[in-house]
Backbone as ProteinMPNN parsed JSONL, in Angstrom:
{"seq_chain_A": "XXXXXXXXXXXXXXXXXXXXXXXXXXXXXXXXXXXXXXXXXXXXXXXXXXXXXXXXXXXXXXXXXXXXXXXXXXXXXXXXXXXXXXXXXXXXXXXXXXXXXXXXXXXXXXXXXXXXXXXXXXXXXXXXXXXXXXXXXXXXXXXXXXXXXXXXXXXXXXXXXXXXXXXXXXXXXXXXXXXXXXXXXXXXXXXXXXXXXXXXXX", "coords_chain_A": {"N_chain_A": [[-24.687, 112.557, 70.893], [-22.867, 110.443, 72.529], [-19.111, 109.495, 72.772], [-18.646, 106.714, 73.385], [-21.233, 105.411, 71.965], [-20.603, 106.27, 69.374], [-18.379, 105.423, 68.33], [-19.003, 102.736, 68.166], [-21.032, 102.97, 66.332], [-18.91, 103.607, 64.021], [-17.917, 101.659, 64.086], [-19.33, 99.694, 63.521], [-20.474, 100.389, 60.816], [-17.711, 99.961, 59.603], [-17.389, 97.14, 59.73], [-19.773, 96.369, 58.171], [-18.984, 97.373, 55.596], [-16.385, 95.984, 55.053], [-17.577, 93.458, 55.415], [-19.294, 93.178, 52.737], [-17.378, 94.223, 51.097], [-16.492, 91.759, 50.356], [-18.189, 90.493, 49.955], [-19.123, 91.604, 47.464], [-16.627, 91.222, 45.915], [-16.504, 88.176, 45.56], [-19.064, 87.805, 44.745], [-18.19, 88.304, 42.386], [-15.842, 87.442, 41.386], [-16.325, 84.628, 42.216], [-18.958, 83.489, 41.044], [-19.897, 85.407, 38.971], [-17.583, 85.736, 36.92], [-17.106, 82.675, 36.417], [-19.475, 82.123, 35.521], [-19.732, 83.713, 32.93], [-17.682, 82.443, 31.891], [-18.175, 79.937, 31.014], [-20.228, 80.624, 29.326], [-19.278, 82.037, 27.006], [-18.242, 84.723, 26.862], [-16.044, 85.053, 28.256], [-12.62, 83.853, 29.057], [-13.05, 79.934, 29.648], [-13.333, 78.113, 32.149], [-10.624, 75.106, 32.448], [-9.843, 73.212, 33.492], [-9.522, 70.833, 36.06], [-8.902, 69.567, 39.496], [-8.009, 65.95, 40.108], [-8.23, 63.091, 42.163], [-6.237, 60.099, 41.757], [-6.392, 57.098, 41.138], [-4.355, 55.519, 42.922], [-1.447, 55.171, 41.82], [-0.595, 54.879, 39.494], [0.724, 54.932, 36.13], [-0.899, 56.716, 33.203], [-1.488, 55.203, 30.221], [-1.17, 57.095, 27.615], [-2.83, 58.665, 27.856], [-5.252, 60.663, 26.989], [-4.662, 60.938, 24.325], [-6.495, 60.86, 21.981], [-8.821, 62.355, 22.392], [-8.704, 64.748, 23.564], [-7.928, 65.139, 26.179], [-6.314, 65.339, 29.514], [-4.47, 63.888, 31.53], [-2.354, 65.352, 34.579], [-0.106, 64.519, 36.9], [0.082, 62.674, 40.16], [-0.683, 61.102, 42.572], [-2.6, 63.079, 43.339], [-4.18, 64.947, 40.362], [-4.553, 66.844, 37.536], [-7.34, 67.316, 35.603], [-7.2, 68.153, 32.519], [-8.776, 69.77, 29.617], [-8.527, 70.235, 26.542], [-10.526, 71.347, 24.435], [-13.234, 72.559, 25.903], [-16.282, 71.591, 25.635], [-19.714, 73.237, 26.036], [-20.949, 71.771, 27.772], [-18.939, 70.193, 29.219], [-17.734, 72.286, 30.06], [-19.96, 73.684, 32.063], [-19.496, 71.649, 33.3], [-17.107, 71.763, 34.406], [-17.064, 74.074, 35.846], [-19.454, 73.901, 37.609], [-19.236, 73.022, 40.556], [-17.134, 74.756, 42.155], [-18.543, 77.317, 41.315], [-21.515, 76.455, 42.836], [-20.434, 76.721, 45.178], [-19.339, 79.101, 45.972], [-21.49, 80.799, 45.697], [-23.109, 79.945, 47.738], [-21.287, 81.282, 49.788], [-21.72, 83.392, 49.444], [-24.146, 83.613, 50.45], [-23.854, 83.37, 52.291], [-21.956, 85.959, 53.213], [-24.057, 87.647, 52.908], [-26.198, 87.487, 54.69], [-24.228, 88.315, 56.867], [-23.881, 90.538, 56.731], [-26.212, 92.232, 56.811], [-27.118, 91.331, 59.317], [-24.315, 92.863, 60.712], [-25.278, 95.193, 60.279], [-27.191, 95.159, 62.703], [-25.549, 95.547, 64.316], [-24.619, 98.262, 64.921], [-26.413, 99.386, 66.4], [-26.267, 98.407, 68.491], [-27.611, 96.502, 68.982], [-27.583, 93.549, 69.819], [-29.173, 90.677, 69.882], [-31.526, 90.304, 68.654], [-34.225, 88.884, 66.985], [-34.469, 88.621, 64.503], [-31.337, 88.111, 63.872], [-31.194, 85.487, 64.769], [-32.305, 84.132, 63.313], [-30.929, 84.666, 60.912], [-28.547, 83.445, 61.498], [-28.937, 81.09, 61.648], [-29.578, 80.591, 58.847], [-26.67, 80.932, 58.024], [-25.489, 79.3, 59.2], [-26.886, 76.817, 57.853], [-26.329, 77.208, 55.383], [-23.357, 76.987, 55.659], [-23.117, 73.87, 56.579], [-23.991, 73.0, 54.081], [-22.25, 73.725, 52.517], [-20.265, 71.933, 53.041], [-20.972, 69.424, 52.303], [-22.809, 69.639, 50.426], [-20.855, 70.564, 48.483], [-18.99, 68.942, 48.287], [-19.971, 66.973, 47.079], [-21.452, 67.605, 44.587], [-19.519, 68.194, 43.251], [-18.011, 65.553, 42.965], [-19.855, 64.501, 41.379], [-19.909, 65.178, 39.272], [-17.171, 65.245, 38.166], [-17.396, 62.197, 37.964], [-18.707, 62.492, 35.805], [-17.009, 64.018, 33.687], [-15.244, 62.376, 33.427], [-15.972, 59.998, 32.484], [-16.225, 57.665, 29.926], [-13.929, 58.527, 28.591], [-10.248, 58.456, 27.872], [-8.868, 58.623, 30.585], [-10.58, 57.568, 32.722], [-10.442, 54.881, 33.957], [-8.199, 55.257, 35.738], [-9.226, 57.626, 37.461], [-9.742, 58.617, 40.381], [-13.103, 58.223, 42.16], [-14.819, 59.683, 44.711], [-17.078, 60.242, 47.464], [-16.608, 62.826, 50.073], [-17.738, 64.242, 52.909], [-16.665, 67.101, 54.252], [-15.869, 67.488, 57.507], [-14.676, 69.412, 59.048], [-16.381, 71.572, 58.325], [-18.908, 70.739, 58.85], [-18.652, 70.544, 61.834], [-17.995, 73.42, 62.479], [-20.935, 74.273, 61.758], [-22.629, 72.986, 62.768], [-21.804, 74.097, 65.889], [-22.458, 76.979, 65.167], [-25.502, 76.481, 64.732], [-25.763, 75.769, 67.462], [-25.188, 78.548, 68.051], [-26.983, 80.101, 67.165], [-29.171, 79.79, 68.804], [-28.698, 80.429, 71.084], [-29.002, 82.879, 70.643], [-31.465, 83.4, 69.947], [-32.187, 82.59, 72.868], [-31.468, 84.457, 74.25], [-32.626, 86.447, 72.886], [-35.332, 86.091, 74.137], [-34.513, 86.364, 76.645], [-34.088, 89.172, 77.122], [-36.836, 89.908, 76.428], [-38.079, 89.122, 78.557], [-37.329, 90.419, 80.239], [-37.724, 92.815, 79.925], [-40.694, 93.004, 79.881], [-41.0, 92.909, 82.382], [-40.185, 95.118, 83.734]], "CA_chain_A": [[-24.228, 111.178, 70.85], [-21.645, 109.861, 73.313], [-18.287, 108.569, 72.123], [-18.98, 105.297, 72.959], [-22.278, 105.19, 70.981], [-20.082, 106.984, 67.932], [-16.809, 104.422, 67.923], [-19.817, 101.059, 67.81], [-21.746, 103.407, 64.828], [-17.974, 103.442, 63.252], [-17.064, 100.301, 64.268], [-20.306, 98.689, 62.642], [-20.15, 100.709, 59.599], [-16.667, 99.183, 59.022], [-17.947, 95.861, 59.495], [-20.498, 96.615, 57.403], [-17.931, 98.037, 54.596], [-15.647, 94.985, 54.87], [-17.934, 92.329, 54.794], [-20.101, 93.595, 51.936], [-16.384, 94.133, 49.944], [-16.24, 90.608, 50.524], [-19.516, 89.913, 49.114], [-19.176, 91.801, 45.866], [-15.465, 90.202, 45.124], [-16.778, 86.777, 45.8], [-20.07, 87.45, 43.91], [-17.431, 89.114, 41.132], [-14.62, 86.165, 40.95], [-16.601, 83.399, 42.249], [-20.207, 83.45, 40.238], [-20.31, 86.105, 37.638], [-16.915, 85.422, 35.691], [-16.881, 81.893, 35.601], [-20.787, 82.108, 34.857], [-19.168, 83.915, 31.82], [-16.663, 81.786, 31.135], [-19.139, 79.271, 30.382], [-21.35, 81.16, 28.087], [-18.27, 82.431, 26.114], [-17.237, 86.202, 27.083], [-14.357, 85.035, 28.927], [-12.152, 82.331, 28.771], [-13.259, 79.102, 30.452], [-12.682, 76.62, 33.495], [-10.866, 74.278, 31.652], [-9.304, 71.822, 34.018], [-10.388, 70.151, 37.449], [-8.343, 68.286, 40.217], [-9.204, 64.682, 40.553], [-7.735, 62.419, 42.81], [-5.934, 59.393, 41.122], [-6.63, 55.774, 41.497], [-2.689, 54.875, 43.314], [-0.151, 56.457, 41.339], [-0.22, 54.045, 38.619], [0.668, 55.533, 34.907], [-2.137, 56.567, 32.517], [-1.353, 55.064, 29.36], [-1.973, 57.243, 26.133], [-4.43, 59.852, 28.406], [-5.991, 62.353, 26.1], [-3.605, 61.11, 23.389], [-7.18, 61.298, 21.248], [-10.061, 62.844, 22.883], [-8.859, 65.816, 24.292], [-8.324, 65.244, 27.739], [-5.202, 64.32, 29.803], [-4.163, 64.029, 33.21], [-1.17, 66.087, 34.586], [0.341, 64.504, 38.24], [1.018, 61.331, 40.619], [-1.967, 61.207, 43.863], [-3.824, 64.222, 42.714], [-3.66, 65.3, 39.107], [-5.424, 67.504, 36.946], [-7.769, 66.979, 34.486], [-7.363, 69.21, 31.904], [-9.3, 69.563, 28.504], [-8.151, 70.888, 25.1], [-11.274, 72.304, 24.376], [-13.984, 71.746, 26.437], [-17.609, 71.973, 24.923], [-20.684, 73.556, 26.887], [-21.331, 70.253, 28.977], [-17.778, 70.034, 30.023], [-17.337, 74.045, 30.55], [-20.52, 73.746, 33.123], [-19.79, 70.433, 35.087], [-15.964, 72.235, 35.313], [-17.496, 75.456, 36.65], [-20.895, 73.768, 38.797], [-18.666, 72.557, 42.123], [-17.003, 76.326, 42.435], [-20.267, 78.21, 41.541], [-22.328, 76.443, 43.778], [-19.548, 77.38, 46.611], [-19.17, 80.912, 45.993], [-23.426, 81.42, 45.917], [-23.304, 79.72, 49.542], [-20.697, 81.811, 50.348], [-22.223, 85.073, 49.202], [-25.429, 83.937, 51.205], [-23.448, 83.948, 54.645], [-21.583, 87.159, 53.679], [-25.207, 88.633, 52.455], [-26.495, 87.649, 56.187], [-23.546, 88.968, 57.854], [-24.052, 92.296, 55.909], [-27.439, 92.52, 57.299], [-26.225, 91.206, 60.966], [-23.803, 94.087, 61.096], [-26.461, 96.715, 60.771], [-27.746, 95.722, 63.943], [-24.516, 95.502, 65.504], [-24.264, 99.512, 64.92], [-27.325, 100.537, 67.035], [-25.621, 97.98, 69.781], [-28.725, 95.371, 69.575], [-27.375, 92.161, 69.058], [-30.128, 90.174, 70.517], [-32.963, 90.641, 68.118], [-35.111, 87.703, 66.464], [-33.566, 88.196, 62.89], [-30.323, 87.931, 63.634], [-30.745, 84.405, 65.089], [-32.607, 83.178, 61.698], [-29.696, 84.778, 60.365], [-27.121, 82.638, 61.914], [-29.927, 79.891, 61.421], [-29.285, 80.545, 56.992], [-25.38, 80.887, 57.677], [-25.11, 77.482, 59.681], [-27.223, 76.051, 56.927], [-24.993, 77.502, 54.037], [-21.937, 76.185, 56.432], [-23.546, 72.554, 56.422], [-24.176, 72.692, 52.775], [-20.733, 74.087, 51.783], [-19.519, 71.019, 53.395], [-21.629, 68.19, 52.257], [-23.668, 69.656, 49.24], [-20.225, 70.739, 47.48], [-18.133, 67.838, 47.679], [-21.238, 65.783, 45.946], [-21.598, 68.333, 43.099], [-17.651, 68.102, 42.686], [-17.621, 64.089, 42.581], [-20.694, 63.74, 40.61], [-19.417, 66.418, 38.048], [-15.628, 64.713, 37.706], [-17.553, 61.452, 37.218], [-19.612, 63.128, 34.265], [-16.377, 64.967, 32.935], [-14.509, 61.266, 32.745], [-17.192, 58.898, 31.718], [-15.963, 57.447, 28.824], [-13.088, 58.691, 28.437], [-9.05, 57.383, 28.164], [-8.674, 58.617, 31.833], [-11.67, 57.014, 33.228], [-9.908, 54.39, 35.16], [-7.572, 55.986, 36.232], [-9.343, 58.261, 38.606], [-10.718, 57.566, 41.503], [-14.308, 59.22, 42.4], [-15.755, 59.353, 45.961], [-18.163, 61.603, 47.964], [-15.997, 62.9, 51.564], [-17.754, 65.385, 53.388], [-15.798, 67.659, 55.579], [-15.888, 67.011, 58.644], [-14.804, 70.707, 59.422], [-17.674, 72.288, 58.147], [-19.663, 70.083, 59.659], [-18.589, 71.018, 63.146], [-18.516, 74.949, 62.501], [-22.456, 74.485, 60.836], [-23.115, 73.001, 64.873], [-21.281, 75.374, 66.54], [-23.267, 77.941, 64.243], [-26.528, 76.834, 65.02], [-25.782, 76.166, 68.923], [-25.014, 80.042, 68.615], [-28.445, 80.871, 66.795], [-30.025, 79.182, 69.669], [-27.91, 81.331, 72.193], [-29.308, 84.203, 70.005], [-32.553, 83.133, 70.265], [-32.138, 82.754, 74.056], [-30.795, 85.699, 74.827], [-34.118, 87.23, 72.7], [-36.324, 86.098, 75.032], [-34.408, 86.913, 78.098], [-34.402, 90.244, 77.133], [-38.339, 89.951, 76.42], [-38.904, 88.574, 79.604], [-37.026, 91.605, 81.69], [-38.323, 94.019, 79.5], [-42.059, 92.861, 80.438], [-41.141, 93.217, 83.847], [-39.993, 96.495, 83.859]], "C_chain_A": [[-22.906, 111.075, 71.619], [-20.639, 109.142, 72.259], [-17.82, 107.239, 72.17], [-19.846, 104.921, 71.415], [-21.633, 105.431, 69.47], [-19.307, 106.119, 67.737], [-18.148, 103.264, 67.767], [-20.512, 101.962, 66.715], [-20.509, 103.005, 63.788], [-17.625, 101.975, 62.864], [-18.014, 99.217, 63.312], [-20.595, 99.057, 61.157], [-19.16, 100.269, 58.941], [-17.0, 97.766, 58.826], [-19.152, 95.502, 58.541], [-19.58, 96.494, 55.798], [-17.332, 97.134, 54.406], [-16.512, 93.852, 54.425], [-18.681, 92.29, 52.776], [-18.683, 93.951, 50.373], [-16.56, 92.957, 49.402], [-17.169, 90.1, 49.624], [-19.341, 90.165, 47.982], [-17.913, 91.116, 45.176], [-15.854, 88.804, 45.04], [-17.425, 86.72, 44.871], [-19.299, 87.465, 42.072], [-17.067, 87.801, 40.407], [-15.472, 84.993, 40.965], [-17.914, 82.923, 41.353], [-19.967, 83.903, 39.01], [-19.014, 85.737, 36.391], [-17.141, 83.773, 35.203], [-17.853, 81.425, 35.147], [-20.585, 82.459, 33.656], [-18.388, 83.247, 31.106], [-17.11, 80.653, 30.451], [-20.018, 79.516, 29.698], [-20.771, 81.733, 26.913], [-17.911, 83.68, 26.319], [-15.862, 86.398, 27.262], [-14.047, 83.726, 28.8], [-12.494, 81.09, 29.931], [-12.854, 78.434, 31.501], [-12.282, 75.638, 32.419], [-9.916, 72.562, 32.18], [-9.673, 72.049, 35.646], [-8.816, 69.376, 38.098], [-8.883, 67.782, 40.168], [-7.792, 64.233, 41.267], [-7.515, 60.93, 41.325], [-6.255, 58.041, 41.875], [-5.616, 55.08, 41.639], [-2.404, 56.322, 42.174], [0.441, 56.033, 39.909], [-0.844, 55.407, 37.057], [-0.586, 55.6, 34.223], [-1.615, 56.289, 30.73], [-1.783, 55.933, 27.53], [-3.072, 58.325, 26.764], [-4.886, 60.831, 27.73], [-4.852, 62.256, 24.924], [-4.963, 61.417, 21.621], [-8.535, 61.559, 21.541], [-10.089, 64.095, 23.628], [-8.288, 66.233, 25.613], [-7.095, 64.475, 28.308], [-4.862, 64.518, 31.517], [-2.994, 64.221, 33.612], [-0.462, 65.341, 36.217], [0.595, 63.155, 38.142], [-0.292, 60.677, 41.45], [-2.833, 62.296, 43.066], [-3.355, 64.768, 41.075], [-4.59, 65.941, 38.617], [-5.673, 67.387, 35.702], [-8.002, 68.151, 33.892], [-7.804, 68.907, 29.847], [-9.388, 70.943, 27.387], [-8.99, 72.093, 24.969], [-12.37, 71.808, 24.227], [-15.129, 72.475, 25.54], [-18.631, 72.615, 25.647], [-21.059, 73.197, 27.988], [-20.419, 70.587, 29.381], [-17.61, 71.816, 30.762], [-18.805, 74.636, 32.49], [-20.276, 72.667, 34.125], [-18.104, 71.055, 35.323], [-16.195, 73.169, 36.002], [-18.547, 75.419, 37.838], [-19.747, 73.92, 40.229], [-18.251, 74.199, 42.385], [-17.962, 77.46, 42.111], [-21.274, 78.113, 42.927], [-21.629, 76.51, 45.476], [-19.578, 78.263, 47.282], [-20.432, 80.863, 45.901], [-23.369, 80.705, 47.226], [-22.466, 80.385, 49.998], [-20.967, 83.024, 50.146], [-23.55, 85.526, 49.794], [-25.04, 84.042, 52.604], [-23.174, 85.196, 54.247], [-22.757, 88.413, 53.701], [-26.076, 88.068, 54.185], [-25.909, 87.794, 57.145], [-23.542, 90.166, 57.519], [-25.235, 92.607, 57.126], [-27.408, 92.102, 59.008], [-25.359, 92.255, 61.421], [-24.77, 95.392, 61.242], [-27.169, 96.986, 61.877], [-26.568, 96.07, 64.773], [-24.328, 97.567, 65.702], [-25.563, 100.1, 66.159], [-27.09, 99.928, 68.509], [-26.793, 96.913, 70.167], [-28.698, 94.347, 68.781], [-28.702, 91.153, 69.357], [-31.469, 90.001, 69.781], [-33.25, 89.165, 66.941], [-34.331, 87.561, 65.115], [-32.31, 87.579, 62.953], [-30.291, 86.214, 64.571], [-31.742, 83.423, 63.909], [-31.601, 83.686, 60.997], [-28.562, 83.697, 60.601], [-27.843, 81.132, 61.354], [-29.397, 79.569, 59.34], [-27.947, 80.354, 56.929], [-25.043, 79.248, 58.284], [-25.371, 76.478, 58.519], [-26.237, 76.074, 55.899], [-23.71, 76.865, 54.3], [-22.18, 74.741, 55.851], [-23.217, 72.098, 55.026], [-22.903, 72.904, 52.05], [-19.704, 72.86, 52.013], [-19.7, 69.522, 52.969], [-22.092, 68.712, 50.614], [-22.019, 70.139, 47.799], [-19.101, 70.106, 46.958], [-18.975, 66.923, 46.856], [-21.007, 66.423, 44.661], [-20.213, 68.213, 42.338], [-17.115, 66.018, 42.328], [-18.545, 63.631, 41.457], [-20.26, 64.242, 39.431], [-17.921, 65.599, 37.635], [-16.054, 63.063, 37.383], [-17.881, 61.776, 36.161], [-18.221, 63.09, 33.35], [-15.027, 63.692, 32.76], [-15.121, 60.332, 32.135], [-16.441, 59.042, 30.667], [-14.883, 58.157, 28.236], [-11.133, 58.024, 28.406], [-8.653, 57.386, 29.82], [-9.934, 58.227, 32.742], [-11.327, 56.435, 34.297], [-9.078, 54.819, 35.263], [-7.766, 57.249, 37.674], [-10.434, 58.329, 39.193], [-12.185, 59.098, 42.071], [-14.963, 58.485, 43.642], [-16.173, 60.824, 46.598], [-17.286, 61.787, 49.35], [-16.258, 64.31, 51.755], [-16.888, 65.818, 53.937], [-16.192, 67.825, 56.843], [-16.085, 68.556, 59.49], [-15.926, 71.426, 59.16], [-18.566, 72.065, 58.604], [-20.189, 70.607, 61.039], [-18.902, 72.415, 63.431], [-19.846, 75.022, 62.543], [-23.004, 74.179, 62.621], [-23.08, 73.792, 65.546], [-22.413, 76.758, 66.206], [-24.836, 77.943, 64.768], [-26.842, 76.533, 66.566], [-25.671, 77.936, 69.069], [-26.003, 81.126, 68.25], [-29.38, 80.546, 68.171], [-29.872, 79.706, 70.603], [-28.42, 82.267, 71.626], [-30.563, 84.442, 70.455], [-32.972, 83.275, 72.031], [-31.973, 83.309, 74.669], [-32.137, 86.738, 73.841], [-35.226, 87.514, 73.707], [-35.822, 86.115, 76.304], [-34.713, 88.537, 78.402], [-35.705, 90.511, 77.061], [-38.89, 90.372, 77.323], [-38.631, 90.294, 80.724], [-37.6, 92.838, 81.085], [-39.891, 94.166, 79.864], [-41.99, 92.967, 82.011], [-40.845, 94.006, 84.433], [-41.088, 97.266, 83.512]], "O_chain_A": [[-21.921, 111.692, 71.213], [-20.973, 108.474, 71.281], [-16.997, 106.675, 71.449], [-19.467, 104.453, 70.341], [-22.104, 104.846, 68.495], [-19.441, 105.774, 66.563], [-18.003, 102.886, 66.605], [-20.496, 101.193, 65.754], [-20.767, 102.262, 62.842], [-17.244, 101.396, 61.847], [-17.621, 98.273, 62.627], [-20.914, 98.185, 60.348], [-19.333, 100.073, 57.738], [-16.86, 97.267, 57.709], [-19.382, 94.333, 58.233], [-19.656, 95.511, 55.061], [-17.444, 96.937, 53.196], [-16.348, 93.301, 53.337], [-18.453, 91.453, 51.902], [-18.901, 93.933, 49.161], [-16.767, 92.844, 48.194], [-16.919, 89.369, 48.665], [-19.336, 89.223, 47.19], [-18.022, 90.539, 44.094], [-15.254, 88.249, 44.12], [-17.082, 85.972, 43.956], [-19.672, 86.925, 41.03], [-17.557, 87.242, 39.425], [-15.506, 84.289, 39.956], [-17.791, 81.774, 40.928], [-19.822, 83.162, 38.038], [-19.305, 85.511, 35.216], [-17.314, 83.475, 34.021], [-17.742, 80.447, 34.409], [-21.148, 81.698, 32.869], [-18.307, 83.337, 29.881], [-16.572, 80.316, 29.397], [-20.752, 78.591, 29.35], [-21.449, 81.957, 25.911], [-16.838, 83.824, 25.733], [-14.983, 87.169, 26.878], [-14.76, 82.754, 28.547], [-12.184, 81.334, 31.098], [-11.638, 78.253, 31.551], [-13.098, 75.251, 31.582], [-9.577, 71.506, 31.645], [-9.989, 73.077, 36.243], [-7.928, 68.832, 37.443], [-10.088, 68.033, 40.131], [-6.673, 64.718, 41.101], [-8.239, 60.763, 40.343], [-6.349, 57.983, 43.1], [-5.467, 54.099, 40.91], [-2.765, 57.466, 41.896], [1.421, 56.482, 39.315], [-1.805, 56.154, 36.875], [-1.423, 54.732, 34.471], [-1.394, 57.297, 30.059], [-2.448, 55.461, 26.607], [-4.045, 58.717, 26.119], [-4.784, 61.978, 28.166], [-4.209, 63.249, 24.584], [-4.606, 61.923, 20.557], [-9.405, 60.957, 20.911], [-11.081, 64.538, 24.209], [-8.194, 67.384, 26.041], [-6.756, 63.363, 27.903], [-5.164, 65.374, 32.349], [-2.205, 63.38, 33.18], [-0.339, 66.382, 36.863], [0.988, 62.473, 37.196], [-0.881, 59.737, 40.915], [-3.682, 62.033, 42.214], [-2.17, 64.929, 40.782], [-5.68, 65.75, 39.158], [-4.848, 67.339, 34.789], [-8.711, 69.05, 34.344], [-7.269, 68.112, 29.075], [-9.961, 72.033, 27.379], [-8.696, 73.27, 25.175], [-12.801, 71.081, 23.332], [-15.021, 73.537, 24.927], [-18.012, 72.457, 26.699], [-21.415, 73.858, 28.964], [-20.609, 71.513, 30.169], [-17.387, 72.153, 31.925], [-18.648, 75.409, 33.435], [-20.623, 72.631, 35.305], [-17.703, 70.853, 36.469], [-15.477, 73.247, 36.998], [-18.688, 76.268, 38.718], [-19.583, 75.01, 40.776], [-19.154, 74.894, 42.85], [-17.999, 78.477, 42.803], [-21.671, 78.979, 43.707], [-22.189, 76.383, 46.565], [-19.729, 78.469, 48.486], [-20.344, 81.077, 47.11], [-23.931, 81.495, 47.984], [-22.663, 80.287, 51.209], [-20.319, 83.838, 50.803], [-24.077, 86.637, 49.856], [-25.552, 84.521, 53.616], [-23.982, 85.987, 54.733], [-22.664, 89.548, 54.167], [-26.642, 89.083, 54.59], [-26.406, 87.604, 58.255], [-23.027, 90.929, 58.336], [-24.989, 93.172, 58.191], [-27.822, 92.953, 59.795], [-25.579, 92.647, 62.566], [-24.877, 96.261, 62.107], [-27.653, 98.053, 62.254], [-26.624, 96.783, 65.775], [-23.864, 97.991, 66.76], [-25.47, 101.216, 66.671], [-27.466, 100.506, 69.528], [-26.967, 96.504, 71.315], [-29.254, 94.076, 67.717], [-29.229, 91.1, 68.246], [-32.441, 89.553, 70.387], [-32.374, 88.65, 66.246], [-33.704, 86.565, 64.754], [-32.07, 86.61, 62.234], [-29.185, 85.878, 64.993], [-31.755, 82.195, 63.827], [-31.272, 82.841, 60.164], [-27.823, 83.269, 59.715], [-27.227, 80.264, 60.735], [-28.997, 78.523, 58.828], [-27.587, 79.68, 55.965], [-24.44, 78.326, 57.735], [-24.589, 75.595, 58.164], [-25.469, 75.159, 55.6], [-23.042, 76.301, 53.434], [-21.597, 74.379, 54.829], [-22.463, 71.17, 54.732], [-22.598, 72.254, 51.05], [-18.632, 72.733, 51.422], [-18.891, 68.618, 53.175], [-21.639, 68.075, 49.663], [-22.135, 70.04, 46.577], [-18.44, 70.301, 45.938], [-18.493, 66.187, 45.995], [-20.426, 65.845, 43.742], [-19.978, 68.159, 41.131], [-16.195, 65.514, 41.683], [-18.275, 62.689, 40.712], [-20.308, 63.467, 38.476], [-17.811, 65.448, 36.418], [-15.272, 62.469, 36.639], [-17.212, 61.245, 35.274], [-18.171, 62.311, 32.399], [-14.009, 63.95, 32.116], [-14.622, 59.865, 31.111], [-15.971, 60.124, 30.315], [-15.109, 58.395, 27.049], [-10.94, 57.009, 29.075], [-8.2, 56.366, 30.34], [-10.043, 59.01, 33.686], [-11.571, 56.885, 35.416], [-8.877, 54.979, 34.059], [-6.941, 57.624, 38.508], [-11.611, 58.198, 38.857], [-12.122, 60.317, 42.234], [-15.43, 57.35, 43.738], [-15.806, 61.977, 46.372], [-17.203, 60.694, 49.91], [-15.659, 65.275, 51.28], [-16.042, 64.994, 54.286], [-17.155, 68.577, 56.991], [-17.019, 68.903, 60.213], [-16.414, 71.96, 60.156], [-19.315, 72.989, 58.923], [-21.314, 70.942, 61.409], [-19.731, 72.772, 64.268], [-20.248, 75.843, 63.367], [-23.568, 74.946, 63.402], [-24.086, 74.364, 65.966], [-23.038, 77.347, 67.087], [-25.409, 78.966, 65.142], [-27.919, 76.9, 67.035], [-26.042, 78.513, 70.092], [-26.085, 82.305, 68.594], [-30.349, 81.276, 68.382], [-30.847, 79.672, 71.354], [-28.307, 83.11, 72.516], [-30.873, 85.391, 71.176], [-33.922, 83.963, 72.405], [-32.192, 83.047, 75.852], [-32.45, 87.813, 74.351], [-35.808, 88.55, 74.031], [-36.631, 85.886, 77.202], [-35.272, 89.055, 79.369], [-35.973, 91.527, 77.703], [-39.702, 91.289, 77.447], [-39.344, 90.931, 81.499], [-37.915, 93.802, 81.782], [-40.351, 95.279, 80.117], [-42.993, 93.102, 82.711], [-41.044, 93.998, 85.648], [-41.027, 98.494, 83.584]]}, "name": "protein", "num_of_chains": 1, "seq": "XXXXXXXXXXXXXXXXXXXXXXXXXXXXXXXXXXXXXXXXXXXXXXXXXXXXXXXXXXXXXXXXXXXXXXXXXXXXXXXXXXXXXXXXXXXXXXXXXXXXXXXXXXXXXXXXXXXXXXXXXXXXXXXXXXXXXXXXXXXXXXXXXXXXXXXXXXXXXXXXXXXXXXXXXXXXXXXXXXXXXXXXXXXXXXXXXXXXXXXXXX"}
């Protein structure tokens, strides 16, 4: 083996090694505890940012239900002691984050393995980029919904109700990356079948 070929085996084994850290702390912190923290092992999610409706006072907020709101523009809703319901709609929006974010780093895991034998170019790895664009998209759109529909739930009827303001605003950024992303599966793809083509003609 040449010491080229040996530094891209190293080099993709590290990339390998890093991302795949990445994956298990994410899957660690971001899924499995506060999946726990909601079933009772560990201690719970027990307060949320919300955005406020102006800046205007909340009269009496959680003076008998539990629940009070801490700020000015953004404030946090935080609850005494939340019940089952409340312990999952505070934990859904950051769950369903971290599991789209553990499905890109779990198809950049598997993307590095080709990068070690030096064959980027191959059919998987542009349905790969194809699942991470998607996960991009969705991290951008599908987790500000789950986070507005969840902070309506977790005020309904409550003393801070009016008080804070609930709307859906994708990101814009994620948006653009998730494009970018799948213009570069498509470059993946394209660069498959160039290589196809010269390889049939050799």
């Amino acid at each position: 083996m040449d010491a080229g070929a040996w530094w891209r085996r190293v080099d993709g084994r590290a990339l390998e090694g890093v991302v795949a850290l990445a994956l298990l702390l994410v899957g660690l912190f971001g899924v499995l505890l506060p999946v726990l923290g909601v079933t009772g092992p560990f201690p719970p999610v027990d307060s949320r940012t919300v955005e406020l409706d102006g800046a205007a006072a909340v009269p009496g907020a959680g003076a008998g239900d539990g629940v009070e709101l801490r700020g000015l523009r953004e404030a946090e809703l935080v609850f005494a002691d939340p019940g089952l319901g409340e312990r999952v709609l505070l934990a859904l929006p950051g769950v369903t984050g971290a599991i789209l974010f553990v499905v890109i780093l779990e198809q950049l895991v598997r993307m590095a393995r080709t990068f070690q034998d030096g064959d980027v170019f191959v059919p998987r790895n542009s349905r790969r980029l194809n699942v991470i664009a998607l996960a991009v998209l969705l991290t951008g759109t599908l987790v500000p919904l789950v986070a507005s529909l969840t902070a309506d739930a977790l005020v309904d009827g409550t003393a801070v109700e009016a008080a804070v303001r609930i709307g859906y605003e994708p990101s814009g950024l994620w948006t653009l990356v998730s494009i970018l992303l799948f213009a570069a599966a498509g470059a993946f793809r394209h660069g498959t079948r160039l290589r196809a083509d010269i390889e049939g003609l050799v």
